[in-house]
C-alpha positions as CSV (number, residue, x, y, z in Angstrom):
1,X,108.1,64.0,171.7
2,X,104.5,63.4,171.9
3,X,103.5,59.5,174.0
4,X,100.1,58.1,174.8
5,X,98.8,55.3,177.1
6,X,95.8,53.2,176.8
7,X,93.8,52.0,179.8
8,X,91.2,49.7,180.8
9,X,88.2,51.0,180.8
10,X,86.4,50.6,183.7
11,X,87.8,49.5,187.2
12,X,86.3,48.4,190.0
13,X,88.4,48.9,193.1
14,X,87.5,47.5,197.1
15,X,86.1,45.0,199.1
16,X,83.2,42.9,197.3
17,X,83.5,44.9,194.2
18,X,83.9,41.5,192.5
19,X,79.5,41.8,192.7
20,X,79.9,44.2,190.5
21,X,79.9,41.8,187.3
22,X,76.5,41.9,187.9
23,X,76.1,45.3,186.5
24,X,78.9,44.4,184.1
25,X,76.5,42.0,182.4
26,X,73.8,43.7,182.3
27,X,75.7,46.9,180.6
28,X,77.2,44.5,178.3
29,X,73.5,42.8,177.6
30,X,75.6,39.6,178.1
31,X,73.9,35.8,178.1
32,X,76.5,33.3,178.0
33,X,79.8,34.1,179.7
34,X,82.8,32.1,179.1
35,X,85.1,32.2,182.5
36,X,88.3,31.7,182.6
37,X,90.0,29.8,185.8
38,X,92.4,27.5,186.8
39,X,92.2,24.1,189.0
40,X,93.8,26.1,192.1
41,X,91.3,29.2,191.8
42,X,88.8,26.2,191.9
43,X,90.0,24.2,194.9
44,X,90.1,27.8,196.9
45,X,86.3,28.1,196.2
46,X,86.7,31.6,195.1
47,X,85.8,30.5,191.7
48,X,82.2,29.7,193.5
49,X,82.0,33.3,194.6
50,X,81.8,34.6,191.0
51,X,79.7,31.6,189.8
52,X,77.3,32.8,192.6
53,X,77.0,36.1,190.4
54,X,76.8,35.2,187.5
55,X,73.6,32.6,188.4
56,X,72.4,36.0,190.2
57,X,73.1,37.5,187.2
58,X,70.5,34.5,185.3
59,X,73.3,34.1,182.4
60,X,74.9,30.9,181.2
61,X,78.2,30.0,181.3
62,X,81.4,27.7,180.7
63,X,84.1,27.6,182.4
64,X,87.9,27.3,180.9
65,X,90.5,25.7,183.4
66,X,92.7,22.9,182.1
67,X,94.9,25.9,181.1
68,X,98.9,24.8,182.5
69,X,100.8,27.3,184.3
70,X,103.2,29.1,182.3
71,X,101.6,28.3,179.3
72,X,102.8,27.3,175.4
73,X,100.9,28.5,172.7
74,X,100.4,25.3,171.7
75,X,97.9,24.7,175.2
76,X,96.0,28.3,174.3
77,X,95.5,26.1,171.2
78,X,93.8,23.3,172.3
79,X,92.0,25.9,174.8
80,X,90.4,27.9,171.7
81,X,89.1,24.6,169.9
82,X,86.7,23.9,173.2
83,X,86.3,28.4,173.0
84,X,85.4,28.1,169.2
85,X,83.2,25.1,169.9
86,X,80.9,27.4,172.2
87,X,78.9,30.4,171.7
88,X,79.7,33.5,174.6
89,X,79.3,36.8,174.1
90,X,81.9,38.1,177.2
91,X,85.1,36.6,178.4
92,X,85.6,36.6,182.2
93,X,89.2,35.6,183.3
94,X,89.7,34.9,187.7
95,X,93.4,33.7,188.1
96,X,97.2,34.8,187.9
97,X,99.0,36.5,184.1
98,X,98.5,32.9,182.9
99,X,94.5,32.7,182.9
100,X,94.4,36.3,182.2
101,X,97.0,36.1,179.1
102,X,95.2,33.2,178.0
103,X,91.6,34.8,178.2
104,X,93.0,38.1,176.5
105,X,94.4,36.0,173.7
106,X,91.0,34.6,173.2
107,X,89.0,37.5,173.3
108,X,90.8,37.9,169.8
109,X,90.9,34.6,168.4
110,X,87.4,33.7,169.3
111,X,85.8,33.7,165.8
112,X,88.8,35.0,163.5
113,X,90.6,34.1,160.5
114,X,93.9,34.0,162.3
115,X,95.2,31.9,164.6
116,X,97.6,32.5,167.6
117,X,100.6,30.8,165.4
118,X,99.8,34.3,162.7
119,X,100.1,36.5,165.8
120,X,103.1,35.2,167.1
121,X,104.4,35.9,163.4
122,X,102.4,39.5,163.5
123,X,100.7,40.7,166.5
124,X,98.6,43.7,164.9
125,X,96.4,41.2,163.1
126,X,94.7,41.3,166.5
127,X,91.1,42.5,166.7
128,X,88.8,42.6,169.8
129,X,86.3,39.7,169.0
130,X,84.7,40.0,172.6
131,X,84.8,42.1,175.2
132,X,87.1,41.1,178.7
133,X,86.5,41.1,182.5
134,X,89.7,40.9,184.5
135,X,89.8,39.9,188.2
136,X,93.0,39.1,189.2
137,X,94.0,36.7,192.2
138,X,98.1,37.9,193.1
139,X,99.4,40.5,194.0
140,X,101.3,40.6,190.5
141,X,101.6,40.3,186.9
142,X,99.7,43.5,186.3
143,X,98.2,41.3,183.0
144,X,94.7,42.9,184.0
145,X,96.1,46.4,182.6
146,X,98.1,45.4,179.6
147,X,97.8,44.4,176.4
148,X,100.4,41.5,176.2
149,X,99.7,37.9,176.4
150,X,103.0,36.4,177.1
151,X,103.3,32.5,175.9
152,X,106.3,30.0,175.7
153,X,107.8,28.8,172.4
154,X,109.2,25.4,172.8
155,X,110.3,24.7,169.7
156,X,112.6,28.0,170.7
157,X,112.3,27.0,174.0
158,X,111.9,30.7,175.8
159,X,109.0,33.1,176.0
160,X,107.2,35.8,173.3
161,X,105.0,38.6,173.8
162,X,102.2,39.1,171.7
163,X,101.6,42.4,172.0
164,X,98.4,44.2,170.5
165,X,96.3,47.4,172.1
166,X,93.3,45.2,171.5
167,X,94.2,43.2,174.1
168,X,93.5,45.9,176.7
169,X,90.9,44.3,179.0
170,X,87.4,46.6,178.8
171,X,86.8,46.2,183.2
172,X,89.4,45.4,186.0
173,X,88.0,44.4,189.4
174,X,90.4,44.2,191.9
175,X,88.4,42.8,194.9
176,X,91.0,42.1,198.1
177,X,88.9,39.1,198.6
178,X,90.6,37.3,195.8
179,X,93.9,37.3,197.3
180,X,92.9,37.5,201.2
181,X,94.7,33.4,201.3
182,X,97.1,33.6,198.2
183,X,100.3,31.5,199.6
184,X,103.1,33.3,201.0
185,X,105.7,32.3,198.0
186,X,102.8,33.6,195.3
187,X,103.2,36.8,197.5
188,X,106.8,36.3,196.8
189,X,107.3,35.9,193.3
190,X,103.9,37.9,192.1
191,X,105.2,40.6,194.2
192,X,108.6,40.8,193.1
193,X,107.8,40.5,189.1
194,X,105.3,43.6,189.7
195,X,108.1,45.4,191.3
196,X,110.2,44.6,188.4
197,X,107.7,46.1,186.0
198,X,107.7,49.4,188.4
199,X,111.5,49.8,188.2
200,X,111.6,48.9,184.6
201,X,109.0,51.0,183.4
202,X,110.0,54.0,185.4
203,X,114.6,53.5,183.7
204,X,113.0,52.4,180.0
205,X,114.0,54.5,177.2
206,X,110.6,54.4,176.4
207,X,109.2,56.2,179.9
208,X,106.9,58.6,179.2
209,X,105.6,61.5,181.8
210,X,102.3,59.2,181.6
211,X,104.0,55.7,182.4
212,X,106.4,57.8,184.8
213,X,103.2,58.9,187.2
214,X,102.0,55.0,187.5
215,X,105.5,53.3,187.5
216,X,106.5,55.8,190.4
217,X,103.1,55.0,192.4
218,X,103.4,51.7,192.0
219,X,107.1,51.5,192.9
220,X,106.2,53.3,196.8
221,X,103.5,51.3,196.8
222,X,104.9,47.9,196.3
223,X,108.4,49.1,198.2
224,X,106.5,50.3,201.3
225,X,104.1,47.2,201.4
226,X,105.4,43.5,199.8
227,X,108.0,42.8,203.3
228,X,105.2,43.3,205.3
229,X,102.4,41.5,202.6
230,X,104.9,38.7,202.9
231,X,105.6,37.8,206.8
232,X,101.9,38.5,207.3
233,X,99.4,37.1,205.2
234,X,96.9,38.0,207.1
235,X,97.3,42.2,206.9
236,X,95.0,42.8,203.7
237,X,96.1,46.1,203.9
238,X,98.8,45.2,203.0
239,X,98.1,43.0,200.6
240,X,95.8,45.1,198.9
241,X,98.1,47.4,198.4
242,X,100.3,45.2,196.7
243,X,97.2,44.6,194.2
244,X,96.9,48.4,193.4
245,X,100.5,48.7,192.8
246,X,100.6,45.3,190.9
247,X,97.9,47.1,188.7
248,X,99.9,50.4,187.8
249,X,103.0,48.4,187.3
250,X,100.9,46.7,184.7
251,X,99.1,50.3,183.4
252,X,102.8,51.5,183.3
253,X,103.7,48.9,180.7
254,X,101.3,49.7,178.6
255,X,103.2,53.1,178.2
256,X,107.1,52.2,178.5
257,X,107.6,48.7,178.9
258,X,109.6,46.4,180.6
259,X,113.4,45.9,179.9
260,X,116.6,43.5,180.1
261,X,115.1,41.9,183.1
262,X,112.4,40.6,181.9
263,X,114.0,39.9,178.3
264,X,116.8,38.0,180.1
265,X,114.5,35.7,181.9
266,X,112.2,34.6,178.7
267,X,114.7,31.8,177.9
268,X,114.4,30.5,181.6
269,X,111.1,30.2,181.9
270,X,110.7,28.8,178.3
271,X,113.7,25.9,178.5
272,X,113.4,25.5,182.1
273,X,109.6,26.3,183.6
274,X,111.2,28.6,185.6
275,X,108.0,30.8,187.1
276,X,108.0,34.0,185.9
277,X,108.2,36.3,188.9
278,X,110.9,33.6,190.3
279,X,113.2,34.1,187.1
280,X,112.6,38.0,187.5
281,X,113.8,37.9,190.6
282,X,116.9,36.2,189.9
283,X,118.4,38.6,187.8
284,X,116.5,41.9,188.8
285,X,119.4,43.4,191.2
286,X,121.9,42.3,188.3
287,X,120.1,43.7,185.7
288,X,119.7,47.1,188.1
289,X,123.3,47.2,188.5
290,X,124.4,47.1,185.1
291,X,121.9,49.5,184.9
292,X,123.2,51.9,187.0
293,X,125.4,54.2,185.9
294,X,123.2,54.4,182.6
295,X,119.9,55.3,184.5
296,X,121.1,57.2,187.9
297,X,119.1,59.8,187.7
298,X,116.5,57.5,187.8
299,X,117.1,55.3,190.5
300,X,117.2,58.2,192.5
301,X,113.8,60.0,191.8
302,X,112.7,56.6,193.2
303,X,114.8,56.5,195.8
304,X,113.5,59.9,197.1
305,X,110.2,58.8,196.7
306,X,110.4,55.3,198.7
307,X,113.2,56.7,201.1
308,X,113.0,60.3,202.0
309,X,114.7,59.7,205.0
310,X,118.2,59.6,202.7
311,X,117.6,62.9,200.7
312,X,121.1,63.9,202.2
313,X,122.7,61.1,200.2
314,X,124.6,61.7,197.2
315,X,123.1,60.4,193.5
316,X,125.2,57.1,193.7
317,X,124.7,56.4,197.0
318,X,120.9,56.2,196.1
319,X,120.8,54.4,193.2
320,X,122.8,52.1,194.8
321,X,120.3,52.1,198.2
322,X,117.8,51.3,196.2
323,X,119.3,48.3,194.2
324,X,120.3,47.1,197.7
325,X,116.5,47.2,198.6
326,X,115.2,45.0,195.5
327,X,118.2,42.3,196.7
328,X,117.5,42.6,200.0
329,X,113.9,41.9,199.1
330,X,114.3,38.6,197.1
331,X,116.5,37.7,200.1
332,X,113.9,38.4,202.6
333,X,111.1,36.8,200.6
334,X,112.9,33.6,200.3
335,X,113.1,33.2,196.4
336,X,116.1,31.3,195.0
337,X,119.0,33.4,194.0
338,X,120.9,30.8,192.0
339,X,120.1,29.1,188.1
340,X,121.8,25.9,189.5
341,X,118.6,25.7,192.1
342,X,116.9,24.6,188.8
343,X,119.2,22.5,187.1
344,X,120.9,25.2,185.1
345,X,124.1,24.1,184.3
346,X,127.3,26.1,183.5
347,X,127.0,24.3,180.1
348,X,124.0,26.1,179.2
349,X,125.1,29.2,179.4
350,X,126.1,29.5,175.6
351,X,122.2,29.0,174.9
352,X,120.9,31.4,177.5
353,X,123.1,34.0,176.1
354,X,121.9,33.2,172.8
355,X,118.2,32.9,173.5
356,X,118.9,36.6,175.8
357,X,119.7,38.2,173.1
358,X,116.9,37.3,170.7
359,X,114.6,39.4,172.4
360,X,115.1,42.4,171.2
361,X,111.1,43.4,171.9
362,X,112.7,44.3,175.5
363,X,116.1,44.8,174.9
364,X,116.1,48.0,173.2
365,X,114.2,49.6,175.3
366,X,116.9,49.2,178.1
367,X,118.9,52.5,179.1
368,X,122.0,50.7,178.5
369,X,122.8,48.8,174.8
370,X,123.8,45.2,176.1
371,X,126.7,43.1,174.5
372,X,126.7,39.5,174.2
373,X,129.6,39.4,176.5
374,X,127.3,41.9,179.2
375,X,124.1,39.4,179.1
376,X,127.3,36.5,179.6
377,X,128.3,38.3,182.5
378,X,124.8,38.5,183.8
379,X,123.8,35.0,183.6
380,X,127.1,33.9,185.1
381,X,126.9,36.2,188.4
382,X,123.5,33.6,189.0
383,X,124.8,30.6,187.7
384,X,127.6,30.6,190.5
């Protein structure tokens, strides 16, 4: 078997790192920057510290934030007419995997013959237009390191991934500054979905020795660090921590990919705006537990890496330990365990199924086939 992985770039990693766009502009011989934001990032005032740099920096910019949360690809639309309408020669994105999915997606639609409606149809029409700056404000998503752009579909009403390698962002800065106030339930959720992308990544069919090294750091990382990231918002140590391991969740994406977690919450963000790290976290320990008996091994090589303490354990009693963790988690951090907490109904259970098991993207790379009647099974143990 031979596997590759493909990287950002260039990172930046530590406190007030985020100056460095400074030198990022002058290596890129930039003069008009189009940034990439939302209305929150912008009420924070952390949005004013990169402003401050790039006025430092003596370019011109514009700045992008009327982009919703959990976006259609019908708002990246009416995003890229105001994008086309504007020269800029390098895309800066400071938010969550909405603002960064949305700035990736325009770093290759700025200036094409395509439009985002041909790459939802076929992704590898893609080409890198302009050159991307991720700075990412959770402790999640891990969008700064992949090249995905996940948008909702309402006229299918779930989620798609357009997936193309030249949506790899060129520089990451992960500056703790960003996240030193994030709210405790973005801890949650952000925390939780990068998590999911660790455990995912590290049971996918598709592992590779390369996404295996960053899923697995990532994992301990994340494990060891989102209780405490959670009931203390101020440790950045912490929370920091929770950015690294956000980030190799994302690099280990890149080189597996997620699995029947993430496909099985698509149609819940899509029909009901579920938030993406919430509707992860739903069915994560479900997912894990149909899992298990497929991927055992597995579970255990994390186990012994976030638990040593229990080397004397058998196989199952590991695997199962470290399911019990990831539900013990979403417990701790407060996130709603139950569909009907969103005005899922029993009677939509026929469509979720249905939607499910369209996305097949995710689905085959899960170590065990599902059925319709095992994604029934798993929506119904949260629909209770």
């Amino acid at each position: 078997m031979t596997y590759q992985m493909k990287i950002p770039s260039c990172l930046y990693g530590g406190e007030g790192c985020i100056d460095q766009i400074k030198e990022i502009i002058a290596k890129e011989k930039a003069q008009k920057v189009l940034v990439f934001t939302d209305k929150g990032i912008q009420n924070t005032g952390l949005l004013d510290i990169l402003l401050g740099n790039l006025e430092e920096a003596k370019v011109t910019y514009r700045v992008f934030d009327d982009l919703k949360p959990e976006p259609a690809y019908q708002d990246v639309e009416v995003v890229m007419e105001e994008v086309h309408s504007c020269d800029g020669d390098l895309i800066v994105a400071m938010g969550g995997g909405s603002v960064m999915d949305a700035a990736k997606l325009c770093s290759v639609l700025k200036d094409a013959d395509y439009t985002i409606r041909d790459l939802l149809k076929d992704p590898s029409l893609a080409r890198k237009q302009r050159k991307t700056v991720m700075i990412p404000t959770t402790c999640g998503t891990g969008s700064e390191a992949t090249c995905n752009a996940i948008v909702a579909v309402p006229e299918e009403q779930s989620k798609k991934g357009i997936v193309n390698d030249d949506m790899i962002p060129d520089y990451v800065i992960l500056d703790g500054v960003t996240i030193a106030k994030l709210p405790k339930q973005i801890v949650a959720a952000t925390g939780v979905d990068a998590l999911a992308h660790a455990v995912e990544c590290f049971t996918s069919k598709k592992a590779t020795p390369f996404s295996d090294t960053y899923a697995l750091a990532s994992a301990k990382l994340i494990f060891a660090n989102i209780r405490e990231a959670y009931r203390n918002p101020d440790n950045m140590e912490a929370k920091n921590r929770m950015m690294l391991g956000a980030f190799y969740g994302g690099v280990a994406i890149t080189g597996s990919g997620t699995t029947a977690v993430h496909a099985l919450s698509y149609p819940l963000g899509g029909k009901y705006h579920i938030a993406h790290g919430v509707s992860n976290a739903i069915l994560f320990a479900h997912v894990m537990e149909f899992n298990k008996e497929a991927c055992e091994e597995r579970l255990e090589l994390l186990c012994d890496a976030i638990a040593p303490e229990i080397c004397h354990k058998s196989r199952s009693e590991k695997a199962q330990y470290l399911i019990d963790q990831i539900a013990d988690i979403v417990k701790l951090t407060d996130i709603p365990t139950n569909l009907e907490e969103f005005g899922v109904k029993m009677e939509d259970l026929d469509f979720l199924v249905e939607a499910g098991s369209q996305q097949q993207r995710l689905l085959v790379n899960n170590c065990k086939e599902l059925s319709l009647e095992d994604i029934r099974n798993i929506y119904l143990k949260v629909l209770k």
